[in-house]
C-alpha positions in Angstrom: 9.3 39.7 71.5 7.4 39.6 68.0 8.7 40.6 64.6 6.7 43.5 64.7 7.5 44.8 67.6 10.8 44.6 67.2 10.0 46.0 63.6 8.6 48.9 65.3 11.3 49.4 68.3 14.0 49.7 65.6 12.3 52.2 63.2 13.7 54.7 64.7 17.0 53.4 65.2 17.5 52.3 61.1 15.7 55.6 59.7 18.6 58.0 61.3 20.6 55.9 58.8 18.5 56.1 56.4 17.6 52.3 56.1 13.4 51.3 55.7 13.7 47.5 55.5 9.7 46.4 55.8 8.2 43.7 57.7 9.1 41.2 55.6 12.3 41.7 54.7 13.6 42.0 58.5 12.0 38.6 59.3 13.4 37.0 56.7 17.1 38.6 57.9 16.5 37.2 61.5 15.3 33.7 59.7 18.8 34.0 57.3 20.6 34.1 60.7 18.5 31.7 62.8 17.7 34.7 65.3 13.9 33.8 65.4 12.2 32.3 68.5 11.0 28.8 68.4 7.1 28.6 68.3 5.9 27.5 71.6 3.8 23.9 70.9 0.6 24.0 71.5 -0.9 21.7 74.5 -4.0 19.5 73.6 -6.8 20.3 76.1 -8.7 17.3 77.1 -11.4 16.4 79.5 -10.9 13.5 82.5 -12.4 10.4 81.4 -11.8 8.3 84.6 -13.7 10.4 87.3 -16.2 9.6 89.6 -19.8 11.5 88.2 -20.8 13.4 90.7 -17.6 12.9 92.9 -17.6 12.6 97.4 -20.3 15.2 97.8 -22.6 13.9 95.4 -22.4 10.3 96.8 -22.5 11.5 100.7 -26.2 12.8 99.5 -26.9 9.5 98.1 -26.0 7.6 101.1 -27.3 10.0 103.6 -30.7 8.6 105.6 -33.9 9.9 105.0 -35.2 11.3 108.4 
């Protein structure tokens, strides 16, 4: 769950007590107590470089005789 989601989920929770802590200030909290989430990394897309052009179907065409 995001920062602002949780921001949101506890609004109503903290203004019965009369607290408003923005945005900011409650990720900063959860960073002061190492209760944030680790980013997920991200994965490098890249393309096959070692495949046959054209693959099976492509070559049974090739090699199929004329009639």
């Amino acid at each position: 769950m995001g920062i602002r989601k949780v921001h949101h989920e506890l609004t109503v929770f903290l203004t019965r007590y009369h607290i408003k802590p923005g945005w900011d200030r409650l990720y900063a909290l959860l960073k002061e107590h190492s209760m944030l989430a680790n980013k997920k990394a991200s994965k490098v897309a890249t393309t096959e470089s070692n495949h046959r052009i054209g693959g099976p179907a492509a070559l049974s065409i090739l090699i199929r005789p004329k009639t």
